[in-house]
N, C-alpha and C positions, 0 to 999 in steps of 0.2 A: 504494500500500500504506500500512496507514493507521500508524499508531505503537503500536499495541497487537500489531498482527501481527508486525512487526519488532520488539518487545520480546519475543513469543513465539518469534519462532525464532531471537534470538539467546542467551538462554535455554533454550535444547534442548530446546523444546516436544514437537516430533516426535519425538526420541527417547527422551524421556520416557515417552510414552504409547505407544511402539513394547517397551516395555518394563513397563506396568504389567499389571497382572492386572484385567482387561475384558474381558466377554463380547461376544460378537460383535453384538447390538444396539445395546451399548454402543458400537462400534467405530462401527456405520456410523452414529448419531448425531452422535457427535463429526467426523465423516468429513464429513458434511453440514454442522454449522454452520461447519466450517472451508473449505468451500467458498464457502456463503455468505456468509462474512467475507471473502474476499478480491474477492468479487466486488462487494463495497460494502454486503452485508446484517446488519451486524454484529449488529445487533438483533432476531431473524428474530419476525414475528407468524404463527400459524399457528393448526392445532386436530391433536389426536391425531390424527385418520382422517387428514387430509392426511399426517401426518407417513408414519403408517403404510400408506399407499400407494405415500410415494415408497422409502422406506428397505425394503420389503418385508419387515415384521414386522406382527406382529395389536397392534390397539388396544388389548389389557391389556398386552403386551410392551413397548408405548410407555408406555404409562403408569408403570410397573414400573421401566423404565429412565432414564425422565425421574426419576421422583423416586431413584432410586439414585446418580445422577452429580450432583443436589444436595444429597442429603445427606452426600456426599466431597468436595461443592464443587469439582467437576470444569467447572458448568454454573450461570447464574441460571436461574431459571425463575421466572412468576408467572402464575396462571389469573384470566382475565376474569370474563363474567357467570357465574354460579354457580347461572341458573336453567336455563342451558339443559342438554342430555343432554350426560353425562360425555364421550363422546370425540367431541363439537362443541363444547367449549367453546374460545374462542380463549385462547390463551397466547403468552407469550415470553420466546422461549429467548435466549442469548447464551454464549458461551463466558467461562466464568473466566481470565482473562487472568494474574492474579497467580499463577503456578506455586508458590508457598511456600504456596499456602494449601488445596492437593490432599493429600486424602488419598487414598494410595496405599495403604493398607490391609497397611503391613508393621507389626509388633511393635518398637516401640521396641529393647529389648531381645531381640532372638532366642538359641536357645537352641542350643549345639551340640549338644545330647540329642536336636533336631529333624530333625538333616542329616543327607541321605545322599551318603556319600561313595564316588565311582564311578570306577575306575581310567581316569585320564586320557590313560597312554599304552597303544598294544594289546599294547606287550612285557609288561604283567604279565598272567601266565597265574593265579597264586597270590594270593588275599587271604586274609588272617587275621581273625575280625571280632570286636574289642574291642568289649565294654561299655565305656560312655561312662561318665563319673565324676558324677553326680549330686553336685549344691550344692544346701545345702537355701538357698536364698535368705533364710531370715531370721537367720541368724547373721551376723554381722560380716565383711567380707571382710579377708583381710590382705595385705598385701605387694603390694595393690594396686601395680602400674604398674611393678613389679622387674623385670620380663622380657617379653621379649615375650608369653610363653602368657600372662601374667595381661591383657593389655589386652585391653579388647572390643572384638568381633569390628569393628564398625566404625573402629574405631580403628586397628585393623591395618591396612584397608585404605589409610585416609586417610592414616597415616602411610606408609605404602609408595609411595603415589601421589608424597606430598608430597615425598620425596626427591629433596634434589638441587634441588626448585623454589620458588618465594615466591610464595605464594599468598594475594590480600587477605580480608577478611573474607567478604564474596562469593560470591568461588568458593569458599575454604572451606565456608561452608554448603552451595551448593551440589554440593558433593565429598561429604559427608555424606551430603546426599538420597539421589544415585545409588547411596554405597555401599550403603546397606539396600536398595535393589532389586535391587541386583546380589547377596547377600547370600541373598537372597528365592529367587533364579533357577538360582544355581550355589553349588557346593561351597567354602568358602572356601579351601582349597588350591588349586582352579583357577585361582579369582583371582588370589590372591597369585605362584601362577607366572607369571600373562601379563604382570601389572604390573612384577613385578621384571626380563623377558627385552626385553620391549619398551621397557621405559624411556621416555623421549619421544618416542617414536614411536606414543604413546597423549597426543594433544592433552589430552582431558577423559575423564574416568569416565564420559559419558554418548555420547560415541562408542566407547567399548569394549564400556558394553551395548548398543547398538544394534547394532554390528558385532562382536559375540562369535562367532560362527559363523566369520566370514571369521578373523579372528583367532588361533582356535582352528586353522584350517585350516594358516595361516601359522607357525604353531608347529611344527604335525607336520612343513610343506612344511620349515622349516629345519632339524632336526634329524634329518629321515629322507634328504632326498635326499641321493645320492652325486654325486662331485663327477668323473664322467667324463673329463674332458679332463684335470681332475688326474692323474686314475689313468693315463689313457692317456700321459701326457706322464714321469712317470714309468719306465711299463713303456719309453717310446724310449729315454729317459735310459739304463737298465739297459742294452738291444739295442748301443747306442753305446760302452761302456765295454768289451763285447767284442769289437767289430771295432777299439775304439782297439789294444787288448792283443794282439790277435791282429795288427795293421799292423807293430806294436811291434815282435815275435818275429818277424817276418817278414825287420824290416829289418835284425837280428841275425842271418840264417840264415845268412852266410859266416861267423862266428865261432862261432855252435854247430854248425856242419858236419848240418843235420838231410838230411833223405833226402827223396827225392820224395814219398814218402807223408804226412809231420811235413809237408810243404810245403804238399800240396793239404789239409789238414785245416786248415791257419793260412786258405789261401785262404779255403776254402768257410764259414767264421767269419768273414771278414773284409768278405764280400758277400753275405752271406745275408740273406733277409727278414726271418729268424729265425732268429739266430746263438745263443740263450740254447737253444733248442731243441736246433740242433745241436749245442751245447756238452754237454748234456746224453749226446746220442746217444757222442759224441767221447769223455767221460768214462769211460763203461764198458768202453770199449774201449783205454785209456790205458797199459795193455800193451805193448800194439803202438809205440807213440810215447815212449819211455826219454827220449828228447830232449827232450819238451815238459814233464816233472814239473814244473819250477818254472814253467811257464806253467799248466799242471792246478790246482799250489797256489795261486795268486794271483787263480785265475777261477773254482774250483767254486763258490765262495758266488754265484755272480751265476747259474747255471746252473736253465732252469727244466726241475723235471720234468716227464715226461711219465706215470711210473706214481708208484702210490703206496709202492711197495716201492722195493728198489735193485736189480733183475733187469732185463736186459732183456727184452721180451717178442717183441719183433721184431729180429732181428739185420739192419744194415745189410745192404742188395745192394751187391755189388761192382760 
């Protein structure tokens, strides 16, 4: 591998371009001389019809696309003889290797009067939709940089990234680049949620747009799922603190003098599968059991219903 390809992909070439805005000619052009660059064609000579035979677009397509990805200096290109038919003429192409020198085709400055901004969790049911506040751009801006809302939009992001990290001039730059395509792509409020949730767990801006999907995914996955074995280990906890209460009252029963009945009701709590259940059942019928009140008082909070009212709807079998 030669040193321009290792310059290119440690530079985040591919995610780069997995993330610009390219037509699909465009894709499988670049698709191609990056194949032939690795394969030791770094220089490819060729003629339109070849190209366009192998990449399966028509010879104006080729033509149309070659000069579009050098005129963004995506690509060099330069045509041979000049007498023969336009798509035989031989050329050569090469991949632009200096990634700072691609235009990506975002707006310097982007406008938030441009963005659509699209509810990013499914819990909101309700938007309200504000008119955006129109800056006539040729008046003086003030109070530049006082707050966060006055900084631009890129600025936001880089500064969010940059928290917390030491970034050389370099990457800086480079943190820039990506923010405007990322910028280009998504809502600035999405952004700025993933950056601030993820933290370091986002290496560079140019593996968040390229894996924004996954990302995005991993956001819902951790803020939606429920934590099962918590809950479950919980609801034992609860089941255990009334067979503790109920052993308890039990080991008490020659000093409260309770009855056979107070006896097998402390049992059947005491070794039940679901003793918060039966507690529940036990409760309404607490009548009956004078002797357990202050066991009733100390355990209804732990007791799980089984209706929604305070009736019973089924009366225990004897």
């Amino acid at each position: 591998m030669n040193s321009n390809i290792q310059r290119f992909l440690q530079d985040s070439g591919l995610k780069i371009l997995a993330v610009s805005d390219l037509t699909a000619c465009e894709y499988s052009l670049l698709t191609f001389l990056l194949n032939s660059a690795m394969t030791g064609l770094d220089n490819l000579l060729s003629s339109e019809h070849e190209i366009s035979t192998i990449i399966g677009y028509s010879a104006r397509e080729v033509r149309q696309t070659i000069e579009d990805l050098h005129a963004r200096h995506f690509i060099k290109s330069r045509y041979g003889n000049g007498t023969a038919a336009p798509n035989m003429q031989s050329l050569t192409l090469q991949i632009q290797w200096d990634i700072e020198r691609w235009k990506l085709g975002v707006k310097e400055t982007p406008s938030h009067n441009e963005a659509i901004i699209l509810p990013f969790r499914r819990a909101i049911t309700r938007l309200a939709v504000v008119e955006g506040r129109h800056v006539d751009s040729s008046s003086p801006k003030e109070n530049l940089g006082r707050s966060d809302a006055h900084l631009d939009t890129s600025e936001r992001i880089v500064d969010a990234f940059n928290n917390g990290r030491e970034l050389d001039d370099r990457d800086l730059q480079k943190t820039k680049e990506v923010s405007a395509v990322l910028i280009a792509a998504h809502p600035i409020d999405q952004i700025l949620l993933l950056i601030r949730h993820f933290g370091r767990r986002i290496p560079t801006l140019s593996i968040l747009a390229s894996n924004w999907a996954q990302y995005a995914q991993q956001f819902e996955d951790e803020h939606m799922t429920l934590d099962f074995v918590g809950l479950r280990q919980k609801q034992h906890d609860l089941d255990q603190k009334v067979r503790d209460a109920s052993l308890k009252a039990l080991e008490r029963s020659h000093v409260t003098d309770l009855s056979d009945e107070e006896s097998n009701v402390l049992n059947v709590l005491a070794y039940h599968r679901h003793p918060r259940r039966q507690l529940f059942w036990a409760f309404q019928m607490r009548n009956r059991y004078p002797k357990l009140a202050d066991f009733f008082k100390d355990t209804h909070s732990l007791m799980l219903p089984i209706t929604e009212g305070d009736k019973v709807v089924k009366m225990p079998t004897d």
